[in-house]
C-alpha positions in Angstrom: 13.6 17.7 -21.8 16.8 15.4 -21.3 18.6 14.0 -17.7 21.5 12.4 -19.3 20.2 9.9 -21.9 16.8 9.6 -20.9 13.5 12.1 -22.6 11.3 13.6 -20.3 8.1 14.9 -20.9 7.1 18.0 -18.9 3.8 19.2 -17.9 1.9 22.0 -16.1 -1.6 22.5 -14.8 -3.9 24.2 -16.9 -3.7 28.0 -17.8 -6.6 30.2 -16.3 -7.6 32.7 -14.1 -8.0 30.1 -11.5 -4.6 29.1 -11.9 -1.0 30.6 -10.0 2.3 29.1 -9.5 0.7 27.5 -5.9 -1.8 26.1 -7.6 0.1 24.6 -10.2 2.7 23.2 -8.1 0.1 21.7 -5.7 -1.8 20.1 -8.4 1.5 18.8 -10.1 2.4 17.6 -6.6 -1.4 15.5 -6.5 -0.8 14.3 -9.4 2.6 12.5 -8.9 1.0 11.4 -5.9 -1.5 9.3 -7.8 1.0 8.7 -10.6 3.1 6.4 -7.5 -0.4 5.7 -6.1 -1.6 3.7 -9.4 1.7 2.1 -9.1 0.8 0.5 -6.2 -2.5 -0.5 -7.1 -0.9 -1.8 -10.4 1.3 -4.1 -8.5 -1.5 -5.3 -6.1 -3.9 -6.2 -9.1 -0.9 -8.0 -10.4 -1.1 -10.2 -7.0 -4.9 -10.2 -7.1 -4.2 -12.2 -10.7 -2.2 -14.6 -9.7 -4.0 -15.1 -6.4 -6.9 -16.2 -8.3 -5.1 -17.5 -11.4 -6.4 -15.0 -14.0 -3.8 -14.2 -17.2 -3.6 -10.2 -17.2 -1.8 -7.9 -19.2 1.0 -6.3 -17.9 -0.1 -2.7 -16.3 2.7 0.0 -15.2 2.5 3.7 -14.3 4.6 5.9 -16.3 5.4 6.5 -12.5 9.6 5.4 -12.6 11.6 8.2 -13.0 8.7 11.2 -12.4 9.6 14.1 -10.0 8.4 17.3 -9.7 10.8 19.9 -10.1 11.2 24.4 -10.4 12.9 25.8 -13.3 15.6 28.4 -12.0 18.2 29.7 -13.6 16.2 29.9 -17.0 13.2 31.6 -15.5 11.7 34.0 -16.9 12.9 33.3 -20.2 10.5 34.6 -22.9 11.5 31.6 -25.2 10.6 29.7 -22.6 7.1 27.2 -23.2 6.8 27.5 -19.2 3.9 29.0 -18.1 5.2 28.9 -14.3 8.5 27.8 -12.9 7.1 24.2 -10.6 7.0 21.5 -13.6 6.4 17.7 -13.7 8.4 15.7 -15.6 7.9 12.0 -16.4 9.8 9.6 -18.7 8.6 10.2 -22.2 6.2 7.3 -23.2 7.2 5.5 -26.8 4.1 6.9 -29.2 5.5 5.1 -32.0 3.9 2.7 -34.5 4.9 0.2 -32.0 2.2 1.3 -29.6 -1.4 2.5 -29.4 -2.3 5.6 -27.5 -6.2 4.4 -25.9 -8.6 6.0 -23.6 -9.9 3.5 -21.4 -12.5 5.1 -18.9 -13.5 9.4 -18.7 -13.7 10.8 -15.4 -16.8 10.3 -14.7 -17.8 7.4 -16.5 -16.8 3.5 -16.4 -15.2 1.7 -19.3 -17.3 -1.0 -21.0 -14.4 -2.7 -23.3 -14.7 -5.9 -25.0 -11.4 -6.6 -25.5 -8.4 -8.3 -23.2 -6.5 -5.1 -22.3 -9.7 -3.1 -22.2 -11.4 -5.4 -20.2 -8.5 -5.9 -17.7 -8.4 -2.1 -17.3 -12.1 -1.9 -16.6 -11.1 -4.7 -13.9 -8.4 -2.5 -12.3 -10.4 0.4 -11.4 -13.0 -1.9 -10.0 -10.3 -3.1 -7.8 -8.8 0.3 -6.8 -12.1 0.6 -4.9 -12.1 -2.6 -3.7 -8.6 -2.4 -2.3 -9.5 1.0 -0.4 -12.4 -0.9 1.0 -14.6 1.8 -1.3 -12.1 4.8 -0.1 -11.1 5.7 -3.7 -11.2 5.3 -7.3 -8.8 5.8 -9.9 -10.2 7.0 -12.8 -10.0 8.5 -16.5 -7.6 5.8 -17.1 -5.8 5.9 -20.6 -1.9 5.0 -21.7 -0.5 3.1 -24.6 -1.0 -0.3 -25.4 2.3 -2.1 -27.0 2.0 -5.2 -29.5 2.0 -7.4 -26.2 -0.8 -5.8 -25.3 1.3 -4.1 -22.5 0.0 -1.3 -21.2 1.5 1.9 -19.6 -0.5 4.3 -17.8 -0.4 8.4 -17.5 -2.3 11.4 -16.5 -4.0 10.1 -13.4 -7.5 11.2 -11.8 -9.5 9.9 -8.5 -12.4 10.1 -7.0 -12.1 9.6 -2.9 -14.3 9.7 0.1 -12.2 12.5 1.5 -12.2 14.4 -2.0 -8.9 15.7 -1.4 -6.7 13.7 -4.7 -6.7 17.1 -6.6 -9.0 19.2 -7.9 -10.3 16.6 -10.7 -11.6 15.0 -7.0 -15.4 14.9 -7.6 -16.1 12.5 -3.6 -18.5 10.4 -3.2 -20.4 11.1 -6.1 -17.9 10.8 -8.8 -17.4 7.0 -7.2 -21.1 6.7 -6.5 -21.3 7.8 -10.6 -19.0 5.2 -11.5 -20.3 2.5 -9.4 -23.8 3.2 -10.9 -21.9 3.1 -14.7 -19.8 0.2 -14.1 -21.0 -3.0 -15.4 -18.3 -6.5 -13.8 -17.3 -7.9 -16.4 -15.9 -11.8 -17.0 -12.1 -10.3 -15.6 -14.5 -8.9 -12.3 -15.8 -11.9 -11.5 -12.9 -14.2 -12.2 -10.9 -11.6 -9.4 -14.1 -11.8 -7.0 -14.4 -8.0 -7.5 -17.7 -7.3 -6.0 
């Protein structure tokens, strides 16, 4: 989709039996949620850097600009590739030679990258639990990577002691998984992630 010069990207929850409008629209609603969420952590893993005077890559959500919304006056449209009205639409990421789509981390399992950008985004979810004092994990990080090694990120998932991010949410044992998985790296211990 378009909003006056800029693409959007528009996604619903997945299609099944367990699946209804509510459903979809409270999952889409979770998931900006995070999308803002990551932002945040972003931001205060950028401060964490400099506190401690570690060179990181740049790290953004694909967060600016993301709403959810309802299709109305084209619903039910049998042309229509919506599966239920409640939508959520984020900026539409460049995909193009100039950048790298990467998976950094699954849901349930730690990243264990050798590289700078790989590295630094192993670092970051070791800090989202740090900076919730152990209260939640972002995980099943992924994005593209740009020839600066920038890196944007989308499509969101956590872990939390409450188990109440979404229904990707596995509690205390998805984080108690990933702890067990993780392995600090040289970025870890330069940010006195413990």
């Amino acid at each position: 989709g378009r909003i006056g010069s800029r693409m959007y990207a528009i996604f619903q929850c997945g299609v099944g039996s367990q699946v209804d409008e509510a459903s979809n629209r409270a999952d889409l609603i979770a998931e900006l949620k995070l999308l803002v969420l990551g932002q945040y952590f972003a931001d205060s893993f950028t401060t964490r850097a400099k506190t401690y005077g570690v060179r990181i890559p740049y790290i953004r959500w694909n967060s600016e600009g993301a709403f959810v919304g309802k299709a109305t006056n084209c619903w039910p449209d049998e042309d229509s590739s919506l599966i239920f009205k409640s939508f959520l639409a984020a900026p539409l990421l460049d995909t193009s030679v100039l950048y790298t789509e990467r998976k950094f981390s699954g849901s349930f399992t730690a990243g264990q990258s050798l590289d700078v950008v790989g590295a630094a985004l192993d670092a970051f979810a070791h800090h989202t639990l740090v900076d919730t004092d152990g209260d939640m994990l972002l995980t099943d990080l992924q994005g593209v990577v740009g020839l600066d090694q920038s890196v944007v990120l989308f499509d969101p998932q956590a872990h939390s002691r409450t188990k109440d991010t979404g229904f990707w949410d596995q509690g205390p044992e998805g984080i108690g998984a990933w702890e067990k998985a993780h392995k600090c790296n040289k970025m870890c211990k330069q940010l006195k992630l413990k």
